[in-house]
C-alpha positions as CSV (number, residue, x, y, z in Angstrom):
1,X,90.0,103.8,91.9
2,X,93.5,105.2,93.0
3,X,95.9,102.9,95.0
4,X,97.8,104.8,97.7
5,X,100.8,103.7,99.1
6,X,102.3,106.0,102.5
7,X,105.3,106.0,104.0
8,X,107.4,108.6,106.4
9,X,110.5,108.9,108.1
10,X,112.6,106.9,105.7
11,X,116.0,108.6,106.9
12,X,117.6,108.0,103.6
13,X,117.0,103.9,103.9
14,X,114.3,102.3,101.5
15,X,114.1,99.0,102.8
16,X,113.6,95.9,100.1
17,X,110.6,94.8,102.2
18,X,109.1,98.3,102.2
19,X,109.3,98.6,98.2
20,X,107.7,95.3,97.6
21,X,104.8,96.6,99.6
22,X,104.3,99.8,97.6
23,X,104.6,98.1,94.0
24,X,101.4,97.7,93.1
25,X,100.4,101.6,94.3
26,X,99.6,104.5,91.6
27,X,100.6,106.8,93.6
28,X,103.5,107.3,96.5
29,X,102.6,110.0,99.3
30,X,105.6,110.4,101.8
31,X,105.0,112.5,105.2
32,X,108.9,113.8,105.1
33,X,112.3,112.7,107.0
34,X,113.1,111.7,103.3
35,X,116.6,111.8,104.3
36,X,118.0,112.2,100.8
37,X,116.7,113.2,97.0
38,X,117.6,109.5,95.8
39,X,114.5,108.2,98.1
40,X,112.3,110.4,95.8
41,X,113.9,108.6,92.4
42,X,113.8,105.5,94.4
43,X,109.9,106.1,94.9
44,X,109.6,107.1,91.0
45,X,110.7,103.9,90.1
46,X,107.9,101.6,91.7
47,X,105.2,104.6,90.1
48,X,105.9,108.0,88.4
49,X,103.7,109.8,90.9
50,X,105.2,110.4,93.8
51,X,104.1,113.5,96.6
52,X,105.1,114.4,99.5
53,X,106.5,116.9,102.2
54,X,109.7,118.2,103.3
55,X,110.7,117.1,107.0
56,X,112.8,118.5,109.8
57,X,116.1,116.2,108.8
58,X,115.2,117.3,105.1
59,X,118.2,119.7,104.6
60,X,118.0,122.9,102.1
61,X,118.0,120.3,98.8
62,X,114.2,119.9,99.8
63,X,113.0,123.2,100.0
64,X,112.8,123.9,96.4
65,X,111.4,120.1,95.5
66,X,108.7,119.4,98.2
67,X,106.6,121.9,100.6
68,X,105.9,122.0,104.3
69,X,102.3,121.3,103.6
70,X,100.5,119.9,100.7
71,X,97.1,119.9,99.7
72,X,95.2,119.1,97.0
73,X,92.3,115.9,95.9
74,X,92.8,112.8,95.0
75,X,89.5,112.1,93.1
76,X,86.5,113.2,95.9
77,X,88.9,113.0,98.1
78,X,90.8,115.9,100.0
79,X,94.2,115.6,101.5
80,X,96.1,117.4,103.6
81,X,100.0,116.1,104.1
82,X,102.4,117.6,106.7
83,X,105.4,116.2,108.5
84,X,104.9,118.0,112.0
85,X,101.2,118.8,112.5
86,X,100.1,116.7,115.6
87,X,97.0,114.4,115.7
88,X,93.1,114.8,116.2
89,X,92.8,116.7,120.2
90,X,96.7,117.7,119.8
91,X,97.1,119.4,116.9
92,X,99.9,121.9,116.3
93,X,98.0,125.7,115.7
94,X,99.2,125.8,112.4
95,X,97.4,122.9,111.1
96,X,93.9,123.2,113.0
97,X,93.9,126.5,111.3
98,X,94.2,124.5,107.8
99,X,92.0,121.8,109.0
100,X,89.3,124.6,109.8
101,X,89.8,126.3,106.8
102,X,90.5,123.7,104.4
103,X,88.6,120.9,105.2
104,X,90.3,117.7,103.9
105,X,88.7,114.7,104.8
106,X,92.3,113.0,105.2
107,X,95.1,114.7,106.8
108,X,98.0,112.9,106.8
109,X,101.3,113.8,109.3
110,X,104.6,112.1,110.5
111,X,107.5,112.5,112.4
112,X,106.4,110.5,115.4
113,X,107.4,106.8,114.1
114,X,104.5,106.1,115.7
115,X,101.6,104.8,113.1
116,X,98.1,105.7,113.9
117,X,94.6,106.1,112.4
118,X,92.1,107.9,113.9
119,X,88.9,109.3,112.9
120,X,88.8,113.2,114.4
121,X,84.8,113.6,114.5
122,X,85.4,117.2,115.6
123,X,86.4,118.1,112.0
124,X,85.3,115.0,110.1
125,X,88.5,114.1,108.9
126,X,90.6,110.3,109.1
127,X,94.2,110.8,110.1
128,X,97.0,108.7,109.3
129,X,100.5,108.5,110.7
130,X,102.2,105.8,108.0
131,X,104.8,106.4,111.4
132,X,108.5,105.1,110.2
133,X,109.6,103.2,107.3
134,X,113.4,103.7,107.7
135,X,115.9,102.0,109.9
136,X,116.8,105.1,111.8
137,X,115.2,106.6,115.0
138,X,114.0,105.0,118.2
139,X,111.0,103.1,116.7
140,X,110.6,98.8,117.3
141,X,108.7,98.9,114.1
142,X,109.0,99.5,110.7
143,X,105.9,100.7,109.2
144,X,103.9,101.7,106.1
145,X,100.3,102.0,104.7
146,X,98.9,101.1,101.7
147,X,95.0,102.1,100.8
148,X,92.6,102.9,98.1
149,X,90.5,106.0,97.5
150,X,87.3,105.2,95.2
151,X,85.7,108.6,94.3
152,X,84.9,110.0,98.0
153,X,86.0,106.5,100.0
154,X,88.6,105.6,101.5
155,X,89.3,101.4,101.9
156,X,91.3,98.2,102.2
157,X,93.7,100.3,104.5
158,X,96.6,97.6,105.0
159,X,99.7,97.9,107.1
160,X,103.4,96.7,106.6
161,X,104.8,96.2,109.6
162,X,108.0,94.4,110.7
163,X,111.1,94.6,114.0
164,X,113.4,97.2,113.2
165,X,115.8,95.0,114.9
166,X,115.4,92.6,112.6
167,X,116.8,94.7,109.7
168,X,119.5,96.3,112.2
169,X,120.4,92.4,112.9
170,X,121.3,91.5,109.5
C-alpha cells in the first residue's frame, strides 16, 4: 500500500495548509508550474520521494531535474504524469498517442487550476487534475489530492480544498 499525495500549479508558494495535508504521503507527485527548485526540497522534506513534471512557468533550472512527461508504475499501477496534456474526449495529440501506446491506467495532468477526476472508458484509464495548489493564477480554490494505490487499486481519493481569497486576505 503506497500513499500518494498530488499537487500542481504551486507557482513557487507551498501553502502551510497544503503541507499538513501531504504529511502522511510516501510519495509526492507534482503535475508542474513548480515555480521554483526550493518547492521540490520543500516536498522532500514531508517524504524523500518526490516526482513530478516540468511546467510552462518552469524556467531552464527544470529541464535538467524533471521531464515533460513521466511514466513509470507505482506497484500494479501505471502512471502517466504531464503538465499540458488535456483531459479524457480533449486530449492534446501528443498524449493520446502515449495513452494509446502506453496504457497507464492513471494519467495525471495540470495546468488548468481546475481539479477533476474522470474515468476515460475509451482507454480505461482514471484521470486526475490535482488543479492548483498555489496562490497564484485565476482559480477560487486551492486544491490537492491525496490517494492510495494497493497493488492494481486505486482508493480513499481525498481532496484539500480551501478560498484562495482566504490566503490572499491574510
Amino acid at each position: 500500500m503506497t500513499k500518494i499525495g498530488l499537487l500542481s500549479d504551486t507557482h513557487a508558494s507551498l501553502l502551510p495548509q497544503i503541507a499538513d495535508f501531504l504529511k502522511n504521503s510516501d510519495q509526492i507527485w507534482h503535475a508542474g508550474d513548480w515555480g521554483c527548485t526550493e518547492i521540490i526540497e520543500d516536498l522532500q522534506k514531508i517524504t524523500p520521494i518526490v516526482k513530478g513534471v516540468y511546467g510552462n512557468i518552469d524556467g531552464p533550472s527544470f529541464s535538467p531535474l524533471l521531464p515533460e512527461n513521466l511514466l513509470f508504475h507505482c506497484e500494479e499501477v501505471k502512471v502517466l504524469i504531464t503538465h499540458i496534456g488535456g483531459y479524457p474526449g480533449k486530449y492534446q495529440s501528443r498524449i493520446r498517442k502515449l495513452i494509446i501506446s502506453e496504457k497507464p491506467n492513471l494519467y495525471i495532468a495540470g495546468h488548468s487550476h481546475i481539479l477533476k477526476v474522470i474515468f476515460d472508458k475509451k482507454y480505461q484509464c482514471l484521470h486526475l487534475n490535482p488543479g492548483a495548489a498555489g496562490i497564484s493564477g485565476f482559480h477560487k480554490l486551492v486544491t490537492a489530492m491525496r490517494f492510495i494505490i494497493d497493488k492494481d487499486k486505486i482508493s480513499k481519493l481525498e481532496i484539500f480544498e480551501m478560498e484562495r481569497k482566504s490566503v490572499l486576505n491574510k
